[in-house]
N, C-alpha and C positions, 0 to 999 in steps of 0.2 A: 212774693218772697217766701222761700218754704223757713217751715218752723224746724228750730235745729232741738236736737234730742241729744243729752249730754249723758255720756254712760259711764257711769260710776258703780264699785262692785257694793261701794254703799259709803256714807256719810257721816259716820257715829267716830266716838272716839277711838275704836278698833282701828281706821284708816286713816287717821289724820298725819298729815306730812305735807309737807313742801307745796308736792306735787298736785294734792286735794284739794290744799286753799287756793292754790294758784288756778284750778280749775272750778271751785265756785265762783272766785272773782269774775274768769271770765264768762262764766255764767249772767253774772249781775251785767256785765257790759254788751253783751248783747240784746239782752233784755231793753237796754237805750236803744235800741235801733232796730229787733225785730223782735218777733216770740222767740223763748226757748226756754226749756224745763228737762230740769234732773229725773234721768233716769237709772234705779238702782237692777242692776242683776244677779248679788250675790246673796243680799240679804232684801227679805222686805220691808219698808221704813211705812209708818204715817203720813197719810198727806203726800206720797211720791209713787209714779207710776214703777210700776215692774215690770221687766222686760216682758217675762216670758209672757202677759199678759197685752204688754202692748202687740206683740207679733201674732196674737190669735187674731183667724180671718175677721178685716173689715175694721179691726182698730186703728191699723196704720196709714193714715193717709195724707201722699203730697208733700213728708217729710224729709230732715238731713241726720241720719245719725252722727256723732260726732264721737270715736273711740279715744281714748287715750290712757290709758292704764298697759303699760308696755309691753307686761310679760302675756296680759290676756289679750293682746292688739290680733293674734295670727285668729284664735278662734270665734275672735267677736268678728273679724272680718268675713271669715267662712261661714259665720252663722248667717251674716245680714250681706253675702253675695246680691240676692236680686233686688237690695233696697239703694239710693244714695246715699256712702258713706263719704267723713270728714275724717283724717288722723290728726289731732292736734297733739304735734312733737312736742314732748320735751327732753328726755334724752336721748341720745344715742347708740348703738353699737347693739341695738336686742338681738340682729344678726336673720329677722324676718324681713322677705322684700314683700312690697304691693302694688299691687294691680295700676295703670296709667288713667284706670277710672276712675281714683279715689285721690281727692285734692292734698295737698300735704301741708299744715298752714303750723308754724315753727318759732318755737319760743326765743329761741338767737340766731344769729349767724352761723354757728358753732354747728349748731343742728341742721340749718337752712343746706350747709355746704355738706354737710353728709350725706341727707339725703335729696343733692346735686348731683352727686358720687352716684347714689344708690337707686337710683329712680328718674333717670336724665327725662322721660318722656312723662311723667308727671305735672300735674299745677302744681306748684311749689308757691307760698309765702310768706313771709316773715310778719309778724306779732309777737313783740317783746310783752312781757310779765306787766300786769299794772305793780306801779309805785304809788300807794297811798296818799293821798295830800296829810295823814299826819306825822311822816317821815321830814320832819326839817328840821332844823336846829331850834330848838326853843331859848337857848340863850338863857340855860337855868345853869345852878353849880354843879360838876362832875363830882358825886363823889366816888363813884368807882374808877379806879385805874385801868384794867385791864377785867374785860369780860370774854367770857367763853362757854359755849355751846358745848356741852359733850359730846351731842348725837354728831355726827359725820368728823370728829373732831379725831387727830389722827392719834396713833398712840405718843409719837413724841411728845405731842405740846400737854397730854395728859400727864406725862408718865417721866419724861423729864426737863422740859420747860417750865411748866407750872407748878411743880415744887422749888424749883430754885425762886420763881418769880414772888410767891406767897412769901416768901422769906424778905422780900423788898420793898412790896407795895402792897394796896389795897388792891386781893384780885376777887370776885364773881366769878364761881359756877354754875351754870345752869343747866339743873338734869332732869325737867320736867317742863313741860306746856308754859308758857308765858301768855299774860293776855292783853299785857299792852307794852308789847315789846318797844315804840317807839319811844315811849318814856327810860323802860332801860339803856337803848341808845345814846339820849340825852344825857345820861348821867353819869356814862360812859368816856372816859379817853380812850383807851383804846377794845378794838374788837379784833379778835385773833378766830380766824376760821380755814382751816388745812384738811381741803376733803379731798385729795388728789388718792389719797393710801384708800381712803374708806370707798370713791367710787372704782377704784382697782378692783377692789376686792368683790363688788357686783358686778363687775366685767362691764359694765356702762359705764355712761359720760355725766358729768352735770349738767341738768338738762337750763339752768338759768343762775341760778346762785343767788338766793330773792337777798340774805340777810347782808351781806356784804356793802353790794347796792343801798339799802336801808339805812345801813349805818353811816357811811359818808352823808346819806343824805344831811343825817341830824346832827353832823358833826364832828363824828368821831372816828379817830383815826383808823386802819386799818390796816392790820399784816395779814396775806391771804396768802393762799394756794393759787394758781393761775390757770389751772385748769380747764379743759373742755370750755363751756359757756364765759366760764368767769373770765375770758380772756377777751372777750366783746367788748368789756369796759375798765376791768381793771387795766394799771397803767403803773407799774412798777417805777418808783423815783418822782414820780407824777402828781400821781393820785392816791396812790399805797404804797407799802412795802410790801416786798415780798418775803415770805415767812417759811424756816427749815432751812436755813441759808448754811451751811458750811458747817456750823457747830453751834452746841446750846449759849456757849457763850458770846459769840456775835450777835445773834438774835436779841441776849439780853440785853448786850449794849446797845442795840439801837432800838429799843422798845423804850428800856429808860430815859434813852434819851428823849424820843417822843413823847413818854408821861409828861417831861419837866417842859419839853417847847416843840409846840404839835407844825409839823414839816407844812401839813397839807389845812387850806379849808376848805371848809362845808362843801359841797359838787352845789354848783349854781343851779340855780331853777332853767338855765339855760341849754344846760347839760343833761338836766330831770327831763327836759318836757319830752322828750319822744316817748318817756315811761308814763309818763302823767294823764287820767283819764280824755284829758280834750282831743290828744292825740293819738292814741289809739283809739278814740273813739272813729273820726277821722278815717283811719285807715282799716278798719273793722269795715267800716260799710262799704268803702272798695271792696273790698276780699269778698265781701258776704253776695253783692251785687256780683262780679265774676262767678263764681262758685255756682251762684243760681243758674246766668248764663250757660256756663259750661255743661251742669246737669240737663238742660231745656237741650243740647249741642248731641250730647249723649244720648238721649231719645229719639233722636234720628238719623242718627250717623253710626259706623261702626270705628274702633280705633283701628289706623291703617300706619302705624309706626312702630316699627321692629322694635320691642324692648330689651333693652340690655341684658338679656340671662347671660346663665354661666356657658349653653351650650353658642350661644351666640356668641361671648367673647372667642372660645374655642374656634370655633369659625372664621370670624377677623383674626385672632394673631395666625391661625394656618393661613392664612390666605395671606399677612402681611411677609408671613415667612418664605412663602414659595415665591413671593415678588420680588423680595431681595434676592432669595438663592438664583431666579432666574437673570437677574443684573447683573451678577457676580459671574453666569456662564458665558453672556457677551459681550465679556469685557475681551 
């Protein structure tokens, strides 16, 4: 089994997002099941290898690069052409295709079908986000009502949702790092998170939507956005509401109502466990087993299937064209 190499422009609080945790976790889960170690290429860290250092001759050997950082995905790919790479998606729409040599392993559905779309002759597989085992309901008192995230958070629910709401209940801001957000969960009625305006405005998709997920775990209600990933699991009427509904004042009515008697509960552990470490673990070692296979396939085969470019599309619809226009002369 080759050891995977996870590339990061680096790990300090400069880069911390979503994105970073969500890729050291899966750092820690591989590590259950094979080698693998962060590698930084933008900044140098203590104790972590550096790229340009790893790629001098006779360092590299027998490994899987694994890119993911989206907007630098086209040049890390062209940098490490002759080595075996990994993309592990998380969002989509960065609008760079890749090569049918390089596995494409997908944080949702969401992603999985895009780049289905976007790379038909590729390995493609799905690996959901880990969910924490301390994401559950602790069954302590709520005292917040209504919590919100600024970051990704849209300008309505800033600017005039959550003034009318402060005016009603106990609402939580939070505009900085949290360190044990599942305790804020808990203590939590409701959680309001509307990234649909903010990932517009990057021209990408949400590549998972960890905090959403989270918070039902632990019990607390939820008006989302539904967008890109968040659409894998949220469940509008269900499992959440949906949030920016018509006008400020609907939204309020049915938040309040939910403060006073919560619609939905806790998502079962039954619903958890495909996010839960047993189970991705589980499916990690398929993926990582295939992947290896395929690279050993790669070494001595060439690929022999036309990939979907643009000038190949041009090719099929002329060719579907001149088939109809010729049907259409003998008729």
């Amino acid at each position: 089994m080759r050891k995977l190499y996870f590339l990061l422009p680096g790990t300090s609080r400069t880069y911390h997002c979503g994105g970073l945790f969500a890729e050291l976790k899966t750092v820690q889960l591989v590590q259950q099941v094979g080698k693998a170690e962060i590698v930084t290429y933008r900044q140098r860290e203590k104790d972590t290898l550096f790229l340009d250092d790893l790629l001098q001759p006779g360092q590299f050997q027998n490994g899987i690069f694994v890119v993911s950082w989206g907007f630098d995905v086209p040049k890390l790919v062209a940098r490490l052409k002759s080595h075996p790479v990994i993309y592990h998606a998380h969002s989509a729409g960065y609008g760079f295709r890749l090569p049918p040599s390089m596995p494409i392993i997908t944080v949702s559905r969401n992603t999985m079908g895009y780049w289905g779309q976007q790379s038909p002759n590729s390995l493609i597989y799905y690996l959901p986000n880990q969910i924490s085992d301390e994401f559950c309901d602790r069954h302590i008192p709520r005292d917040i009502d209504v919590l919100v995230q600024t970051r990704k958070t849209s300008d309505y629910v800033q600017h005039q949702l959550l003034p009318t709401l402060q005016q009603q209940c106990r609402v939580s801001v939070i505009d900085s790092f949290v360190e044990d957000l599942a305790d804020l969960f808990n203590r939590s009625k409701i959680y309001l998170y509307d990234s649909a305006e903010y990932w517009a405005q990057q021209g990408v998709s949400e590549g998972f939507g960890l905090p959403p997920m989270e918070a039902m775990a632990c019990g607390c209600q939820v008006f989302s956005s539904v967008n890109s990933a968040l659409a894998d699991y949220l469940d509008p009427g269900f499992n959440c509401h949906k949030i920016a509904c018509y006008s400020v004042d609907y939204d309020l009515q049915r938040i309040l109502s939910a403060i006073q008697k919560p619609a939905f509960p806790a998502l079962s552990e039954a619903l958890l466990a495909d996010y839960r470490t047993e189970r991705i673990l589980q499916r990690l070692a398929v993926i990582l087993e295939q992947v290896n296979e395929f690279f050993d396939h790669q070494e001595r085969y060439p690929a022999s299937i036309p990939s979907l470019t643009p000038w190949r599309l041009t090719q099929l619809k002329t060719r579907q064209f001149l088939r109809k226009l010729g049907q259409k002369l003998r008729r």
